[in-house]
C-alpha positions as CSV (number, residue, x, y, z in Angstrom):
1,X,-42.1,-10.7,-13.4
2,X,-38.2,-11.4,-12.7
3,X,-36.6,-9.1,-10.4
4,X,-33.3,-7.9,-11.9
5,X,-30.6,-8.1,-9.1
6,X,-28.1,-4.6,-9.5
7,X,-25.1,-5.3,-7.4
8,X,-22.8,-3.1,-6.1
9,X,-19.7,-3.5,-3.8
10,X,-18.9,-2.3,-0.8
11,X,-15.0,-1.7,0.1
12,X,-13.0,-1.9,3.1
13,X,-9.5,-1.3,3.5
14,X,-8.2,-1.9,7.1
15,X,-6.1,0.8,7.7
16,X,-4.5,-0.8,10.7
17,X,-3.6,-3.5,8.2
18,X,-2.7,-1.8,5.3
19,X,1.7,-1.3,4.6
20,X,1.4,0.8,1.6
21,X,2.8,-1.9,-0.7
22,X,0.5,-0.6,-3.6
23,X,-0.2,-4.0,-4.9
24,X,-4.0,-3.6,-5.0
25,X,-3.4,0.1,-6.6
26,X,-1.5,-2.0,-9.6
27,X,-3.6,-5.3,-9.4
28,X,-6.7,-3.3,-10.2
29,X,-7.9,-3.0,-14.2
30,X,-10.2,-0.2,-13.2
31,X,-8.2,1.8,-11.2
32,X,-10.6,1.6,-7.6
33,X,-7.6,2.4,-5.3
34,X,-5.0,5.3,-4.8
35,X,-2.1,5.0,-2.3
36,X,-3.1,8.6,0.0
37,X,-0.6,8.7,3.2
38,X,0.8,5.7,2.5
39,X,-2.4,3.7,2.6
40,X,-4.2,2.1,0.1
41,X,-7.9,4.1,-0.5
42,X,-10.7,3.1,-2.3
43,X,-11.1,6.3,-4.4
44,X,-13.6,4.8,-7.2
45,X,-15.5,2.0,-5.7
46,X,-18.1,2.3,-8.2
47,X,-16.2,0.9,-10.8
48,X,-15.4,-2.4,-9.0
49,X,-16.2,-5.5,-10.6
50,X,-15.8,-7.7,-8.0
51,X,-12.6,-9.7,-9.7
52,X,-11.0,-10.5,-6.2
53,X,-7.6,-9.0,-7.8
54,X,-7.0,-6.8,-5.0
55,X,-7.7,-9.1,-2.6
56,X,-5.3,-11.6,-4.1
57,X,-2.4,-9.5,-4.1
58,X,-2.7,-7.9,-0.9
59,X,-0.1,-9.9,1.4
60,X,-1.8,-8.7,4.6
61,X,-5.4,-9.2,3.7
62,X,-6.2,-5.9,4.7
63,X,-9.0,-5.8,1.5
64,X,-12.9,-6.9,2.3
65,X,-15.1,-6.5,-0.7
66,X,-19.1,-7.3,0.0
67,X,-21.7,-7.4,-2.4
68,X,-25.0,-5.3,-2.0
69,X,-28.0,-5.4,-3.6
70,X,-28.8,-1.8,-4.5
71,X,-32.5,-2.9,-4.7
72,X,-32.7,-4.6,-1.0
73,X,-34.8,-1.5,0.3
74,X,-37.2,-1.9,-2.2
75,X,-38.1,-5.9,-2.2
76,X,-41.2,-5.7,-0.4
77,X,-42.5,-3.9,-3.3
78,X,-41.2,-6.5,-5.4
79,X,-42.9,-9.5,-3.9
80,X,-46.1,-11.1,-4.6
């Protein structure tokens, strides 16, 4: 039986980083970030696709995006 992997992302804005510049808010196709207070937020991280744009465009790399399997609790169950 294949296991099917379900990924979801996990994202991190540095605040301490972050200038405000808004170039991930208008990098983003899915709209995942809103500027609040002048920072950069990742309001809708569930519709990231993982397309590095953000990342990219941010010019103080303030943006970390990690990959988790959703399922990763449950892989002992999974296993033969």
């Amino acid at each position: 039986m294949k296991r099917v992997i379900k990924l979801r992302f996990e994202i991190q804005v540095d605040v301490s980083k972050c200038i405000g510049c808004g170039q991930c808010v208008s990098a983003c196709i899915n709209e995942v970030y809103e500027l609040v207070g002048g920072k950069s937020v990742p309001k809708r991280p569930e519709n990231c696709v993982y397309c590095r744009a953000c990342i990219v465009k941010c010019p103080v790399n303030a943006i970390k995006i990690t990959a988790r399997d959703i399922h990763a609790p449950f892989a002992r169950f999974y296993e033969k």
